[in-house]
N, C-alpha and C positions, 0 to 999 in steps of 0.2 A: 437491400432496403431493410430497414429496423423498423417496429413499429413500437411507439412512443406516446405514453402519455406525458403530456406537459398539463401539470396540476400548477395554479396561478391563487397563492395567497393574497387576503386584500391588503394593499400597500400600496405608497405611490409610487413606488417602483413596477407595478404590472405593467407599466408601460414596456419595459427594457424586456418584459417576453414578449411581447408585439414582436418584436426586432429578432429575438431569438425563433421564435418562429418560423420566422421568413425563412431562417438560416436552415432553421432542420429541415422547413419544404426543400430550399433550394439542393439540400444534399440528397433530394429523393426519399427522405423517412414521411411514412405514416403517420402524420399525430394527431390525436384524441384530446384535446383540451378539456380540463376539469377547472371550471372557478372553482371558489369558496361562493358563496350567497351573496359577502359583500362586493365584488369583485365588481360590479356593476357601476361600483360609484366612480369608480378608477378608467373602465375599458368594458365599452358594450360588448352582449353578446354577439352580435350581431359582425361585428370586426373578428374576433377569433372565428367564427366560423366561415364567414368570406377570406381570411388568409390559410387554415387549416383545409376547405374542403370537406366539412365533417358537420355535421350538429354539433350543437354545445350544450349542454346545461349542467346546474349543480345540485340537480336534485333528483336523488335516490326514488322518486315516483315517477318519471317520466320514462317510455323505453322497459316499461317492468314487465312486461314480456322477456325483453334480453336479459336482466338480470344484471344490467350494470355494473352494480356498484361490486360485484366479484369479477364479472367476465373482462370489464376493459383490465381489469390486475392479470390476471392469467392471460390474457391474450401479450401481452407488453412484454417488448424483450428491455424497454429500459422505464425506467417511470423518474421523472425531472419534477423536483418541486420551485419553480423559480417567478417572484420571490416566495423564500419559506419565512414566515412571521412567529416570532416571539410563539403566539396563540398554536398557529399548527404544529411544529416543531414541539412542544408541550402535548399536546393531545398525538401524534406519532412515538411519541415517548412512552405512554401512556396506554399506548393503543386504544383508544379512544373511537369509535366507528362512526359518528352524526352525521354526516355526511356522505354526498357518493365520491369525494375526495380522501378523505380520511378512512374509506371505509377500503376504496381501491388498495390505499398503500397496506392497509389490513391482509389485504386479500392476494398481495403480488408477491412472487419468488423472483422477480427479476432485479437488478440492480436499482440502489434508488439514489436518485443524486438528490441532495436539498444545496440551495443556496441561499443563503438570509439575509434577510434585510428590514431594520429596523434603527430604532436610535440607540447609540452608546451606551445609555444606561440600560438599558435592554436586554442592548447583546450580552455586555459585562457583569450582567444579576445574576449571582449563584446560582437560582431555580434554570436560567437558560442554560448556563455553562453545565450544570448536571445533564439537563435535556439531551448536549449535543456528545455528553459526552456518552450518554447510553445508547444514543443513537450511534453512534461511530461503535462502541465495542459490537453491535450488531451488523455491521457490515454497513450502513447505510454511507456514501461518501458526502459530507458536510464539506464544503466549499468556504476559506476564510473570505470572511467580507472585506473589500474594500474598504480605505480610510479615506474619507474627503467630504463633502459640502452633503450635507442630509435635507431634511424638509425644514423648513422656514432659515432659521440662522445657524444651527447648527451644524458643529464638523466631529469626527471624529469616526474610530471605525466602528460599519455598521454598514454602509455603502453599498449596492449590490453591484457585483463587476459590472463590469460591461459586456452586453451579450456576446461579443465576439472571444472574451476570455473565456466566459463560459463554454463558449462552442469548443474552444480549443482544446479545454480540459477533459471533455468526456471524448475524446477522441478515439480513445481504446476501448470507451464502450459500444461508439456505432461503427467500427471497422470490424471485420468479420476475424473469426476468433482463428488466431496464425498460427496454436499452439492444442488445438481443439483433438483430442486422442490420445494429448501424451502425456505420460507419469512423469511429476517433476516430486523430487525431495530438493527442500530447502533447510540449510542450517542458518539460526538467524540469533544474536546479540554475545553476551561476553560470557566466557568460563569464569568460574569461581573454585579456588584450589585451597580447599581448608588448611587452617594449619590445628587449631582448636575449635574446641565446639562454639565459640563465637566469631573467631577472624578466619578470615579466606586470602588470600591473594586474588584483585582480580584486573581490569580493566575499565578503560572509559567505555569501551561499547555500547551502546542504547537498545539494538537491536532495530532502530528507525529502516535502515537500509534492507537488512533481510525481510521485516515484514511486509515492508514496501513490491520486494520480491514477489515476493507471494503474492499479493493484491494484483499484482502486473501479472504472473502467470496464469491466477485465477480466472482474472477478465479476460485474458488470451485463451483461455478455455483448456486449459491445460487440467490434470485432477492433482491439488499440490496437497502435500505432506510436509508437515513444517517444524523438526525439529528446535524447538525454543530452549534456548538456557539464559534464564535473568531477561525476559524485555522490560522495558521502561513504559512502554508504549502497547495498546491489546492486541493479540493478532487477528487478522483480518477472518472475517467471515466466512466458510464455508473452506477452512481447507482441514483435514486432518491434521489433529495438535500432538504432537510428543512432546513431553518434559524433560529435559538433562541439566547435568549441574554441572561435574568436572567436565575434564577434557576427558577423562578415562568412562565416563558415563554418556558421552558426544560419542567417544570412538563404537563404544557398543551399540548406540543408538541407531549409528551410520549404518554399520556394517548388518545389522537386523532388518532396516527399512529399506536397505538400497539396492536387494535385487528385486527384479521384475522390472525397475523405474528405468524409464529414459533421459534423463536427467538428473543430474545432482548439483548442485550450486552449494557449494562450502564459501559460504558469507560468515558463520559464525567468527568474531574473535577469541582464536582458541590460544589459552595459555601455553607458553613455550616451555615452564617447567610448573614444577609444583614442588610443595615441601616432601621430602625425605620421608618425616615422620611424621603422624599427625597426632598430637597430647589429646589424650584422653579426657584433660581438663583443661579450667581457661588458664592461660601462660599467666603468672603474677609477677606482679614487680618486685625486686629486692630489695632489702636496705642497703644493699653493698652499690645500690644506684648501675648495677651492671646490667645490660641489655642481653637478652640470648642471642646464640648464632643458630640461624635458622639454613639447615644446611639443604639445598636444591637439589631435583635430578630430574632430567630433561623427560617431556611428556611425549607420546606417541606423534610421528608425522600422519595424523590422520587420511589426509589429501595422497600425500605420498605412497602409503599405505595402500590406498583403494585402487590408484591406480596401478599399480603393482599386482594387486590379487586380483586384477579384474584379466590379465593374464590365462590365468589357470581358472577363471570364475566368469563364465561368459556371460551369465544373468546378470550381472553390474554393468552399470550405465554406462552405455557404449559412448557418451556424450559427458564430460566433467569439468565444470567450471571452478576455478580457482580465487579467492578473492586476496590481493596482498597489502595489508596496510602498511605502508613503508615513511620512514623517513631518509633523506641526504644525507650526506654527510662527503667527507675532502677524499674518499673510494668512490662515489659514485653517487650517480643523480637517482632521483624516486625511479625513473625508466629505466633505469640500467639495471639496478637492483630487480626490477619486474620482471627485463626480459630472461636477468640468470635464473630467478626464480621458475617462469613457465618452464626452462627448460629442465630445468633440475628435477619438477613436479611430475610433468610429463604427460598433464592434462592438455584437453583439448582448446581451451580457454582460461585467461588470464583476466581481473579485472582490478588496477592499478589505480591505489590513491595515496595522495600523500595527507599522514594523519598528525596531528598536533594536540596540545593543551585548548585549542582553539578551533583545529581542522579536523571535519569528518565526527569524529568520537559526539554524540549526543547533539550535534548540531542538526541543525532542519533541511540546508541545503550538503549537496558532493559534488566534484569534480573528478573526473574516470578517463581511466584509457581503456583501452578492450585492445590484448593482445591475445593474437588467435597463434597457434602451433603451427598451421598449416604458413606462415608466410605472411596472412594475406595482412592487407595493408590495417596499424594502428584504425581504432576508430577513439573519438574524443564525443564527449557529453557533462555537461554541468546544468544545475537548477537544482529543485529540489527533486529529495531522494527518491521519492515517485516517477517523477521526471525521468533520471536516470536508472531507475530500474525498468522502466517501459524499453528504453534503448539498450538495456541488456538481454533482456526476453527481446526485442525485434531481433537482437540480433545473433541469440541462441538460434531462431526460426531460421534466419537465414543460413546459418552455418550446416543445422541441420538436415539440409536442402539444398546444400552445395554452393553456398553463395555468401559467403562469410565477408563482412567487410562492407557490404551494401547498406546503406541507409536510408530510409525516405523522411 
């Protein structure tokens, strides 16, 4: 059992936490509803506290003995803002305390989910779009809104889900944490292989998917380390950040952070080679219209590498996941290329996608296989990269525990 505040912005949407409610009683969690003031014009109090079991109110003088407007944040293992309005999501931004809702989220270290809902021009106004997005480089999980039929005639997105989506997303925050003791290193986005002090050689990588990683093994209660080279995208809240840039400043990085840990997930896309030589200045153009040759030499097999010295080096991760972005081709399918890979690598874990100008590389949703060394049966998973990274952590846990292949 989780114990849960559900903070409810005024919107015509506080109906659809009515419903969500129900849903987290029925799972057996705790909740503590927090209106806003206005919240009354929408859903009496009177209702949240006959479906919660709890008193209600929104006001920071009531209960001032207990101290509220701190104690329900510290006591919450999750705190839900649904719906989150234009106005809260600004003042959370802000940090903004007027309330015993705003003051909670002030006051809590535990996960905070908001969900919004509002109209289009709303969601879409610069000032909100900065809001969610300082909110999100803090860890807080922002929920995209729905698109469809708003208050009066209006459509477009702004929509709050539907409570049952909602329920479905925090899923890995009210399930008990499957990864809870253990050291996970994660490498997460693209190398960059200079050639001059202004060009690189690099990749599509985002780093979507590794961060993703981490967010997954975070909430699974894991303590993650997250080597970053180039994201696109902030890393998630609360794990330890390294910086790398080559693949040669990756390999150092690995090999520095990854004993003691019980995991490593090599997500990074790491360059296969790099330039030769790297010019001291920027390369110029000629009048003779001639191009240079930019002569390669193959980079370190990192992955290969660790598993190998993990041999002679017992403090390296007895547990090593491999990520292979692959494309087809008239030798062999995306799997075939995976399985010769796992074996060649020699890790404990394989996770297989196939990448394109269009697939995977900087895109929002993946499609994965999970092949395990031991045998055991392929597992498959697509949606977005959260999604998929949640069903890579369930199923590190399982492996790690002797049950590789399993899925719920």
């Amino acid at each position: 059992m989780k114990r849960i505040v559900l903070g409810v912005s005024a919107g015509i949407a506080a109906y659809k936490s009515v419903l969500l409610l129900r849903l987290l009683r029925e799972a057996g969690h705790h909740v503590d509803v927090i209106p806003t003031s206005n919240v009354e014009n929408f859903v009496g109090i009177a209702t949240w506290e006959a479906l919660s079991g709890n008193p209600v109110t929104a006001s920071v003088f009531e209960a001032v003995e207990n101290v509220n407007h701190v104690r329900l944040g510290q006591l919450a293992d999750l705190v839900l803002v649904v719906p989150a309005t234009a106005d809260i999501m600004a003042k959370a931004s802000a940090g903004i305390a007027d309330d015993l809702l705003t003051g909670t989220l002030l006051a809590t270290r535990a996960p905070v989910v908001m969900a919004p809902a509002m109209h289009t021009e709303m969601w879409q106004h610069a000032a909100t779009r900065n809001n969610v997005a300082t909110l999100r480089e803090r860890g807080v999980r922002v929920i995209e809104p729905a698109s469809g039929r708003l208050t009066g005639k209006d459509s477009g997105p702004g929509r709050l889900p539907e409570p049952e989506e909602i329920f479905a997303s925090i899923q890995d925050l009210l399930s008990e944490p499957i990864l809870a003791g253990t050291s996970v290193l994660i490498t997460a986005g693209g190398t960059r292989e200079p050639l001059d002090p202004v060009r690189f050689l690099g990749n599509r990588s985002s780093g979507r998917q590794g961060v993703a990683l981490a967010e997954a093994a975070r909430a699974a209660g894991a303590e993650v380390t997250l080597i970053a080279t180039h994201l696109e995208v902030p890393p998630p809240h609360g794990v330890n950040l390294i910086h790398a840039s080559s693949a040669l400043e990756l390999r150092e990085a690995v090999f520095e952070h990854a004993p003691g840990k019980d995991v490593l997930i090599m997500n990074a896309a790491v360059a296969d080679f790099r330039p030769a030589t790297i010019e001291n200045s920027k390369i110029k153009k000629r009048d003779d219209h001639s191009a240079p040759v930019i002569e390669l030499v193959r980079n370190p097999d990192i992955l290969a590498e660790i598993v190998q010295e993990r041999g002679t080096k017992a403090q390296l991760p007895p547990f090593i996941v491999g990520f292979a972005a692959e494309t087809g081709d008239d030798q062999g399918t995306v799997l075939d290329y995976g399985r010769a890979k796992l074996r060649r690598k020699g890790c404990e874990m394989l996770v297989v996608n196939e990448v394109g100008t269009t697939l995977t590389f900087g895109q929002e949703t993946n499609a994965i296989q999970v092949l395990f060394a031991d045998g055991s049966e392929a597992v498959q998973a697509a949606g977005s990269k959260l999604d998929v990274a949640r069903v890579v952590i369930e199923q590190i846990s399982h492996a790690i525990k002797g049950h590789a292949g399993d899925i719920s």
